[in-house]
C-alpha positions as CSV (number, residue, x, y, z in Angstrom):
1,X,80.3,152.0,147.3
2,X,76.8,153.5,146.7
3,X,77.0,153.7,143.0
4,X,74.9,157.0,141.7
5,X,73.4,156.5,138.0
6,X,72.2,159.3,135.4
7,X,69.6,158.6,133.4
8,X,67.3,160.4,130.7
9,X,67.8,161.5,127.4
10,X,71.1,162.7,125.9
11,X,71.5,166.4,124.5
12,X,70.4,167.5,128.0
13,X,73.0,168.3,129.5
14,X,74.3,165.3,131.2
15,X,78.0,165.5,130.0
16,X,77.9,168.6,131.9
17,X,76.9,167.8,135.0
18,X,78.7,164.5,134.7
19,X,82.0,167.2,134.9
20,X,80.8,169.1,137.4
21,X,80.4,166.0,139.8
22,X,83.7,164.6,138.7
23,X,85.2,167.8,140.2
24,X,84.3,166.7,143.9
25,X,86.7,164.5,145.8
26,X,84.5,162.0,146.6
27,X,83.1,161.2,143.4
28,X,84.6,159.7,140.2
29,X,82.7,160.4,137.4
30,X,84.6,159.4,133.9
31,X,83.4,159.4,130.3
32,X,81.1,156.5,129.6
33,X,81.8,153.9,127.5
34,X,78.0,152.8,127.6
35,X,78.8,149.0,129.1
36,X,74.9,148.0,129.4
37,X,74.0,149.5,126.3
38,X,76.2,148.2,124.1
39,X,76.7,144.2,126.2
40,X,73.4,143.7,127.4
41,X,72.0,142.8,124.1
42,X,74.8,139.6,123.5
43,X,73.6,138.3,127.2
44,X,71.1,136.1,126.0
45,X,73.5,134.2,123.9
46,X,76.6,134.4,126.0
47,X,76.1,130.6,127.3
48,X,76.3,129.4,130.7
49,X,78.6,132.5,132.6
50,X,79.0,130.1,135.5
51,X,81.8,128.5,133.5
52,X,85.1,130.5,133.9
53,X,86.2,130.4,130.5
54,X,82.9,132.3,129.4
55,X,82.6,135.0,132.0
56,X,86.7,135.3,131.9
57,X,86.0,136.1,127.8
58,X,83.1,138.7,128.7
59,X,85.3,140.3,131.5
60,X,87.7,140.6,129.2
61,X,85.3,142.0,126.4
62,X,83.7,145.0,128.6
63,X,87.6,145.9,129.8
64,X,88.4,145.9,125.8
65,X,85.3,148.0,125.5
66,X,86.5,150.3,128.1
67,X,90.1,150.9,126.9
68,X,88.5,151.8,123.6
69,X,86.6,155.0,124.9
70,X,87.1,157.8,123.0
71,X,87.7,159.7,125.9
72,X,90.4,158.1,127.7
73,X,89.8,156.7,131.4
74,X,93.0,158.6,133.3
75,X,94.9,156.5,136.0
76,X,93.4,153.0,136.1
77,X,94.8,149.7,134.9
78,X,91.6,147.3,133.8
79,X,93.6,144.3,135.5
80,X,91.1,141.1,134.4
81,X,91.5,139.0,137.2
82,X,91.1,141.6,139.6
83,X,87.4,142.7,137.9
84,X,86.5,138.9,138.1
85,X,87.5,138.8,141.7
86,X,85.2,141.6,142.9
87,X,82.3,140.3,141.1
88,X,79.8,139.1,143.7
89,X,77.9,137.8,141.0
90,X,78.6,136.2,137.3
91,X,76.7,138.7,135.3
92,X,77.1,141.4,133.1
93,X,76.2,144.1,135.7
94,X,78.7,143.1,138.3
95,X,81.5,143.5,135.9
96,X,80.3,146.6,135.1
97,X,80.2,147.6,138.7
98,X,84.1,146.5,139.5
99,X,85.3,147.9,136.4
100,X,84.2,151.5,138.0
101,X,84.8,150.0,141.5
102,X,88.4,150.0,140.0
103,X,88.3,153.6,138.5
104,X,87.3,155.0,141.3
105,X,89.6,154.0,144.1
106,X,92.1,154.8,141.3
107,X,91.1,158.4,141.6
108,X,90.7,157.9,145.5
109,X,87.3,158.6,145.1
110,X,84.7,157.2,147.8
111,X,82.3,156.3,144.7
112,X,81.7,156.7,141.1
113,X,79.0,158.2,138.9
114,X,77.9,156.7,135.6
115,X,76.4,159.1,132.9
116,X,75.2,156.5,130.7
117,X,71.7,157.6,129.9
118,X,70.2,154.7,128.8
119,X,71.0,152.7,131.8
120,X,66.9,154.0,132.4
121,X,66.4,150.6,130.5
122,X,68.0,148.5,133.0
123,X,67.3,149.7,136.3
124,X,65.8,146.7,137.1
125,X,69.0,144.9,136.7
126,X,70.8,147.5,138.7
127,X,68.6,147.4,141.6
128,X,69.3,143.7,141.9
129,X,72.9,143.8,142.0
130,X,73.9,147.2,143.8
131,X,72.6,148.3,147.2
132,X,70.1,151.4,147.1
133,X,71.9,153.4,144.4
134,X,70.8,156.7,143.7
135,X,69.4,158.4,140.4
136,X,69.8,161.9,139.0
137,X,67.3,161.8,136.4
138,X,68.2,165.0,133.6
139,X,65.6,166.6,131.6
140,X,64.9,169.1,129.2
141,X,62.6,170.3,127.5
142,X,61.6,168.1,124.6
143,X,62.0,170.8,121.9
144,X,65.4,171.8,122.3
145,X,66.9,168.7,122.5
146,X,65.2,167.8,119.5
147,X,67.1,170.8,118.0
148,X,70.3,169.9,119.3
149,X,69.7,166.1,118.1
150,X,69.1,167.3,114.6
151,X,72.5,168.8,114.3
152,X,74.3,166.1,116.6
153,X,76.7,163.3,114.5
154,X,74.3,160.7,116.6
155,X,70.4,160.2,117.3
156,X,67.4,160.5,115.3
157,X,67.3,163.6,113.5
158,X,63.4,163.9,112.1
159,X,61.0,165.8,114.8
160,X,58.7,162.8,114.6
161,X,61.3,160.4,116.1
162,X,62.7,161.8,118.3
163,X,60.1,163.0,120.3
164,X,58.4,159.2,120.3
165,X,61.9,158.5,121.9
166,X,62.1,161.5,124.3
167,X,58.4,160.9,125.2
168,X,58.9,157.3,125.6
169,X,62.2,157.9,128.4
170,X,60.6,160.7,130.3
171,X,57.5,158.5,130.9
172,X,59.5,155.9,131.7
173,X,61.5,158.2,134.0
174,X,58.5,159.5,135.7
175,X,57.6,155.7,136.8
176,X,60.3,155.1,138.1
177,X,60.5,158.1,140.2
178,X,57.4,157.4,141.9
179,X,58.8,153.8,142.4
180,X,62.1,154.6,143.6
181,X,60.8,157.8,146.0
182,X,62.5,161.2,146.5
183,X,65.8,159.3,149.0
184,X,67.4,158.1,145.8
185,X,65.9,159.8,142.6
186,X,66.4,163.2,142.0
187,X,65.3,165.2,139.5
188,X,67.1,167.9,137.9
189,X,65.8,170.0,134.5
190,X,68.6,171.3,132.1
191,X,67.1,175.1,132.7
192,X,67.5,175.0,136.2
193,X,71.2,173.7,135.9
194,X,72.3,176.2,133.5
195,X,70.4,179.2,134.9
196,X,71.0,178.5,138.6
197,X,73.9,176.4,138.6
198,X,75.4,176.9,142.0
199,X,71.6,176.4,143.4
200,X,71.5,173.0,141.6
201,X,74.8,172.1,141.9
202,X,74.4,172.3,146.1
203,X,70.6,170.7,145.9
204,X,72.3,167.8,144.0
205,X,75.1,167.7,147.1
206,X,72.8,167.8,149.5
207,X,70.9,164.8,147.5
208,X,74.2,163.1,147.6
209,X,74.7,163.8,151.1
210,X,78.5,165.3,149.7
211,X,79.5,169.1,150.3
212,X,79.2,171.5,147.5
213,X,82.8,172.7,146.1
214,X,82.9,176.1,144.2
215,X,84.9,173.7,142.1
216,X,81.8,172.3,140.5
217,X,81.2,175.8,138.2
218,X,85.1,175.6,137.3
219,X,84.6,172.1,135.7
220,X,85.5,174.0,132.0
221,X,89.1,174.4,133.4
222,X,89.7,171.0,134.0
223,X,91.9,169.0,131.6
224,X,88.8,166.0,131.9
225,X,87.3,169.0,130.0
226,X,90.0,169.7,127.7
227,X,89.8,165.4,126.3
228,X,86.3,165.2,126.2
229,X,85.5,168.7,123.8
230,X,89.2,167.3,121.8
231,X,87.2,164.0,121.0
232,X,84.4,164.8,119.7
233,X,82.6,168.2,118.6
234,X,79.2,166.7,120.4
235,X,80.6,167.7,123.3
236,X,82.7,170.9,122.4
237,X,81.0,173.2,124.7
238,X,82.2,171.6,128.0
239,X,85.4,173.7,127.8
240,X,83.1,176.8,128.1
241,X,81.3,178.2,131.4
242,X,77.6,176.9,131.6
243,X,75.6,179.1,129.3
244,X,72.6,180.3,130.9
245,X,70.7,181.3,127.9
246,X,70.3,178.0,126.1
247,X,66.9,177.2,126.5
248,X,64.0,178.1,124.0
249,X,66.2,177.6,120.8
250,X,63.6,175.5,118.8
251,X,61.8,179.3,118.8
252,X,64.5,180.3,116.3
253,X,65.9,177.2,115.4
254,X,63.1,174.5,114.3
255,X,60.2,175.0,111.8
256,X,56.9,175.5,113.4
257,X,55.6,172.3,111.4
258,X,58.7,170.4,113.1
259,X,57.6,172.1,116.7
260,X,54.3,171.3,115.7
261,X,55.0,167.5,115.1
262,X,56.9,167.5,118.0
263,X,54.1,169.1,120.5
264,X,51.6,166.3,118.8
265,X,53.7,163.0,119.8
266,X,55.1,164.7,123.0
267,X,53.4,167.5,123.9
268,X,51.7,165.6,127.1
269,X,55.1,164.9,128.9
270,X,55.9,168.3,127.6
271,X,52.6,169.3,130.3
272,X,53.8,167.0,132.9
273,X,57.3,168.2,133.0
274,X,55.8,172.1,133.1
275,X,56.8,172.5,129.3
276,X,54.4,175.3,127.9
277,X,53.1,174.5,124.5
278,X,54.1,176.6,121.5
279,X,51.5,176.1,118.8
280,X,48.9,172.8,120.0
281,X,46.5,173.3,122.9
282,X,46.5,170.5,125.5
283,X,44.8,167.4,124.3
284,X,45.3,168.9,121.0
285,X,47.2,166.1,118.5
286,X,47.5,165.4,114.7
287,X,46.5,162.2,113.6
288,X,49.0,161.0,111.3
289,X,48.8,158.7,108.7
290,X,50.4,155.0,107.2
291,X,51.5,157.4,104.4
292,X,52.5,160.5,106.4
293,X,54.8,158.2,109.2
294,X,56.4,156.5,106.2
295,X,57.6,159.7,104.8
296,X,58.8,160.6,108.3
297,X,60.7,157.3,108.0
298,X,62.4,157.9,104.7
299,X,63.8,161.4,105.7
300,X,65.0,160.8,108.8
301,X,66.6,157.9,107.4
302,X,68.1,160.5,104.3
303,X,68.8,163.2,107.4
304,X,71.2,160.2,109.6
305,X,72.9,159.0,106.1
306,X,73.4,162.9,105.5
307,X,75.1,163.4,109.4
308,X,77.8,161.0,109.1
309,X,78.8,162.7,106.2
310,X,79.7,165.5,108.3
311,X,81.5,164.2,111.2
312,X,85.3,165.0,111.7
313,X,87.4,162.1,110.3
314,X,89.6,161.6,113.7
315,X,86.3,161.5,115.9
316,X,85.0,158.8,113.2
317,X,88.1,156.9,113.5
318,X,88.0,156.6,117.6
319,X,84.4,155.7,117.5
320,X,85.4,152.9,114.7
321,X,87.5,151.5,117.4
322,X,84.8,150.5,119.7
323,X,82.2,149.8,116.8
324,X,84.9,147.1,115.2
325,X,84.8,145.7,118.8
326,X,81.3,145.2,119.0
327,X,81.3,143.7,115.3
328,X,83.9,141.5,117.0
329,X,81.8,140.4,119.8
330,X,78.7,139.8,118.0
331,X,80.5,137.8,115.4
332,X,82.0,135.6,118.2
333,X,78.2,135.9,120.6
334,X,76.0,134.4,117.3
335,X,73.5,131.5,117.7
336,X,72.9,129.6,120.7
337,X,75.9,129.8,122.0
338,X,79.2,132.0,121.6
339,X,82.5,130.3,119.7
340,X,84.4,130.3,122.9
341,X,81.7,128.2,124.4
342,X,81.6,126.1,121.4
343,X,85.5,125.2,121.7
344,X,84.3,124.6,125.4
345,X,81.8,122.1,124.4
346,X,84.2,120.4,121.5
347,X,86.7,120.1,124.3
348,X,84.5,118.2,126.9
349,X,82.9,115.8,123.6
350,X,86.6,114.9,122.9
351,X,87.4,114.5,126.2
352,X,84.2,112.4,126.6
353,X,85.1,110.0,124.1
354,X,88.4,109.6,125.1
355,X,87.1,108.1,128.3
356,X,85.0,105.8,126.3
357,X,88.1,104.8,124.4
358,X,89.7,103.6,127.8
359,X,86.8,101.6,129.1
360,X,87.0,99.5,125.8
């Protein structure tokens, strides 16, 4: 399979498209459950995964991790010896890969498509494991996804922040597109899917070397549809046809003081991407200070505390689930190496000194 990744920033449309692909035969294209993202930082201290017991217990972890998705994977059975057996390597991305490897021959797909965004981080790693995947990088413009950050249950939610983190992943983005080349990395802006969609949609098929379906615009009627927008009001509006006129809402929306702090730390992938500026000329920036950035600090920190209070108990409760899991994990994944590779190493000094016992 010729895996194909999403990558870019969320609130840009990706769960969206991520629907519309899953409406094509030959690609699978379930909810993520954001396996690098969340794994990849207990690597380090997972001990040596060339012993069984170790990568057995991390298999085993990232299929947990996977049952636990708030939007339910339909039709697969995460059987742990069979994700072992199809790793060609003992790492955290070749699980990954036969977990989906397993999804999608479960859906009789030909491949799969992973809508994690922040797999942008590792494409490194996935370029060493898989053979020449493909990337749909999704962007929008800056602006409005800070809007629709600000009112989302996750993310940043001061102007400041967010655009150092949208900045920082569309530059990233960029690099990476003139590394990878145009054969497998394609990029696709949020207005041009919602405005032309059937243009996009077939550009994106032809990327993927698939046929386009009229299916693709009908991805609302879907009952993939249905579970994601029942699981969590972030992604509510997939039920809906694509709405061609959401684009320029940080116009109405967003305070020109927030546009303008936006503009400042962004506003020069905002010119690259074809973004016009609202209120600072090109090169133009505020300089902000210790005092200034600090303040930022504190409210976005009062505006995040303020956001859980609002989100719907049952959605709370499913992402608990996974967050409870990764609690688990660490707690078993602290210091040099994890407890199950502790109980390893207790096992092989008792076994050791039994040995000793016999020679005397």
């Amino acid at each position: 399979m010729v895996p194909i990744f999403m990558i870019g920033t969320q609130r840009s449309g990706s769960n969206l498209l991520r629907l519309m692909l899953n409406q094509l035969p030959e690609i699978a294209s379930p909810h993520p459950p954001h396996i690098l993202e969340r794994m990849m930082p207990f690597i380090p201290n997972n001990g040596p995964l060339s012993r069984n017991i170790i990568f057995n217990q991390l298999v085993e972890d990232v299929c947990r991790l996977v049952e636990l998705n708030p939007v339910k994977w339909q039709g697969v059975v995460l059987d742990r010896k069979q994700v072992a057996d199809r790793c060609r390597k003992r790492n955290l991305v070749a699980i990954y890969g036969a977990v989906y490897d397993l999804y999608a021959e479960s859906q009789g797909a030909e491949t799969w498509c992973c809508k994690s965004l922040a797999n942008i981080n590792y494409v490194a790693e996935l370029e060493r494991y898989f053979k020449r995947p493909k990337y749909i990088y999704l962007y929008r413009d800056g602006r409005d996804v800070a809007v629709s950050f600000s009112k989302a249950v996750v993310g940043e939610k001061h102007y400041y922040h967010i655009a150092k983190e949208w900045a920082a992943t569309q530059e990233l983005a960029l690099r990476l597109r003139n590394q990878i080349g145009p054969k497998r990395f394609l990029s696709v802006s949020y207005e041009h899917l919602t405005s032309e969609p059937e243009a996009t949609a077939r550009r994106i098929c032809d990327f993927l070397g698939v046929a386009y379906r009229p299916a693709m615009l009908e991805y609302h009627l879907t009952d993939e549809a249905r579970r994601a927008a029942s699981s969590s009001n972030l992604w509510g509006n997939v039920t809906n046809p694509v709405i061609k006129n959401n684009t320029g809402k940080y116009l109405s929306e967003a305070s020109e003081k927030d546009v303008r702090i936006f503009e400042s730390v962004a506003g020069h992938v905002l010119d690259v991407l074809g973004y016009e500026r609202a209120y600072l000329k090109s090169g133009e920036a505020i300089a902000f200070t210790a005092s200034q950035i600090a303040a930022f600090d504190a409210k976005n920190k009062q505006l995040k505390e303020e956001c859980k209070k609002l989100i719907d108990p049952a959605d709370l409760m499913r992402r608990e689930l996974q967050a409870n899991l990764l609690k688990e994990i660490k707690k078993n994944h602290t210091g040099e190496l994890p407890k199950i590779a502790v109980l390893v190493k207790q096992k092989h000094l008792i076994e050791g000194s039994a040995r000793k016992d016999l020679h005397h």
